[in-house]
PAZAPA-4460 file (N, C-alpha, C; in steps of 0.05 Angstrom, whole numbers, plus 32768, in hexadecimal, padded with zeros to 4 digits):
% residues 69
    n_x    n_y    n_z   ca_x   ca_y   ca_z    c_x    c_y    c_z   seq   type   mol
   8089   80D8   933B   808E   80BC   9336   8090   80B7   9318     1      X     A
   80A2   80A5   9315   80A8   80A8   92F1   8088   808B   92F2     2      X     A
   808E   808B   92D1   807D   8075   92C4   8089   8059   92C6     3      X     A
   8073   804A   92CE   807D   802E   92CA   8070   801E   92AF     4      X     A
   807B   800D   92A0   8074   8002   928A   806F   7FE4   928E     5      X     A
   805C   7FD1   9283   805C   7FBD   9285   8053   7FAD   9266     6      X     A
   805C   7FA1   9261   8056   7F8A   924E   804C   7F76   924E     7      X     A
   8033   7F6C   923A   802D   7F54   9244   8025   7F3F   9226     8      X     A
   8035   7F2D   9228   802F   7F1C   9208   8022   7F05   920B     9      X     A
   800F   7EFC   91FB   7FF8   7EE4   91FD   800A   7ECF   91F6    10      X     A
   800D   7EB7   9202   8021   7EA2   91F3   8004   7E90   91EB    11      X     A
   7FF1   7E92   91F7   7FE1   7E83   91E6   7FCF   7E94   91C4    12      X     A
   7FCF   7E7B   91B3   7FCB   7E85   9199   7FAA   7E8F   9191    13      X     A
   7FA2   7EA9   918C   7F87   7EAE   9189   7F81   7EAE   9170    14      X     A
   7F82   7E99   915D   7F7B   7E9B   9141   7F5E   7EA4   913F    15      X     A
   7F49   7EA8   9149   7F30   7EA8   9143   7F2D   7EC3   914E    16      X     A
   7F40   7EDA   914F   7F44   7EF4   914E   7F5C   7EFC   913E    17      X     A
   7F69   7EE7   9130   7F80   7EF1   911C   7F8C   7EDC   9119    18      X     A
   7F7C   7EDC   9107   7F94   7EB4   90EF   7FA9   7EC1   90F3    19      X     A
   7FB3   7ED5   90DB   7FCA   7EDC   90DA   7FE2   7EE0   90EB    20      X     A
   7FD9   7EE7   910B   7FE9   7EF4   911B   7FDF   7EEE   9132    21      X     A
   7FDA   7ED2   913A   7FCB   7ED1   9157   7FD6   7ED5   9170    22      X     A
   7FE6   7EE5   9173   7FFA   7EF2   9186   7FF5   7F08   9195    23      X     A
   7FE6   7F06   91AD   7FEA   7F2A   91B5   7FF2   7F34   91C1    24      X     A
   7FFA   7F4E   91C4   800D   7F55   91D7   8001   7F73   91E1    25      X     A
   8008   7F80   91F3   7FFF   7F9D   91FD   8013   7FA2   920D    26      X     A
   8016   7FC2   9213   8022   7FC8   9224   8016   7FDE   9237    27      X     A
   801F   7FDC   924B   8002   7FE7   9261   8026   8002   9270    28      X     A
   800E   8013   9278   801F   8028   9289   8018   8039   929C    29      X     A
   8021   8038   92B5   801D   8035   92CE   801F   8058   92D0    30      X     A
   800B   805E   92D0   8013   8087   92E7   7FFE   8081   92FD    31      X     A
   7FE3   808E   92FA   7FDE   8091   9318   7FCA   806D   9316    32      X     A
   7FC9   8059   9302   7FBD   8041   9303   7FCF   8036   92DD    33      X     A
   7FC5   8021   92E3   7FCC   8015   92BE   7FB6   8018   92B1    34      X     A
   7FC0   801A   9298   7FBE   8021   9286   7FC7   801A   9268    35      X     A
   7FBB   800E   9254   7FC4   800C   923D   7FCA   8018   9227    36      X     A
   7FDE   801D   9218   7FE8   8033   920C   7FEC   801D   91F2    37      X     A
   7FF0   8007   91EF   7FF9   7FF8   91CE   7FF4   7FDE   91D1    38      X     A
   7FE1   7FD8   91BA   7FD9   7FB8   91BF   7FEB   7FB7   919F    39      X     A
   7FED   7F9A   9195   7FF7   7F8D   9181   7FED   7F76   9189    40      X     A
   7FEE   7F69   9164   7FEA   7F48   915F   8006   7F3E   914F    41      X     A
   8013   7F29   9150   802B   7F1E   9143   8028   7F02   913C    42      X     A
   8035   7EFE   9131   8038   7EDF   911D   804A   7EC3   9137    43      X     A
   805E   7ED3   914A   8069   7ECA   915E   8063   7ED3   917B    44      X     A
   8068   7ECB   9195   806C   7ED8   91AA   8082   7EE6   91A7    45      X     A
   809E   7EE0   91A2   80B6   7EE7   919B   80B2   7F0B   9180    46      X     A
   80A5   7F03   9176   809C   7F1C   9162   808F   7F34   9171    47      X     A
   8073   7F29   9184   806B   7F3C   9198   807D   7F42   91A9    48      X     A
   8094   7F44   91B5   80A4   7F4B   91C9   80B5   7F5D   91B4    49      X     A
   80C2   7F57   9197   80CF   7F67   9188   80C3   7F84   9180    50      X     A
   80A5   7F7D   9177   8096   7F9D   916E   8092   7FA5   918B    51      X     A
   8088   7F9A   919D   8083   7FA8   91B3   8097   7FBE   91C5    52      X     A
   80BC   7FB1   91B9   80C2   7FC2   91C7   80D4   7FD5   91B6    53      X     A
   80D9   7FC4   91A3   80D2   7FDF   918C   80B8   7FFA   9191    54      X     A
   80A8   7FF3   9194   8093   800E   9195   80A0   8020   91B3    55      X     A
   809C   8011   91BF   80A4   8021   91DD   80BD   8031   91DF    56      X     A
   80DB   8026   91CE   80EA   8032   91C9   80EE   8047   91B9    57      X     A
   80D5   8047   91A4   80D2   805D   9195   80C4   8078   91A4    58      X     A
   80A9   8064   91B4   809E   8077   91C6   80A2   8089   91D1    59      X     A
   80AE   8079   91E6   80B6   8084   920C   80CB   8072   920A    60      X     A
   80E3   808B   9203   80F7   807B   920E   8101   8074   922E    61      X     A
   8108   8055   9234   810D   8051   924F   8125   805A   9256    62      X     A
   812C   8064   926C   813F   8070   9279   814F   805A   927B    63      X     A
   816B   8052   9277   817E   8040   9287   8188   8041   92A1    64      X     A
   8188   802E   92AE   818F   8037   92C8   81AB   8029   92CD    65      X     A
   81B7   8025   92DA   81CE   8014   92E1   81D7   8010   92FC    66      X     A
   81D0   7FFC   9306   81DD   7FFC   9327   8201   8009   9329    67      X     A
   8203   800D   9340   8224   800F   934A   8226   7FF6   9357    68      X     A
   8246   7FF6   934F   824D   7FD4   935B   8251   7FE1   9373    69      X     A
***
């Protein structure tokens, strides 16, 4: 069974764990249960979805798939 990846970003703001970047985000990955592999903090939600998949693409790259019509 390949790996499943999931993402998950806080839209609510946690300043009283990071003035700077109250944003967090992780990405969790599925083999025989989940699992977390990369947390981050960002200045946006929009910012956490950019590093986040920036890292994963550097990571583990995802396979493309493409349906047939």
């Amino acid at each position: 069974m390949d790996s499943e990846y999931s993402l998950k970003i806080s839209l609510t703001e946690h300043r009283h764990d990071h003035t700077d970047a109250p944003y967090y985000w992780c990405i969790s990955k599925y083999d025989d249960g989940w699992h977390i592999i990369k947390t981050g903090w960002e200045k946006t939600p929009d910012l956490c979805f950019l590093s986040a998949m920036k890292w994963i693409q550097r990571q583990c790259p995802l396979s493309s798939t493409s349906a047939a019509p």
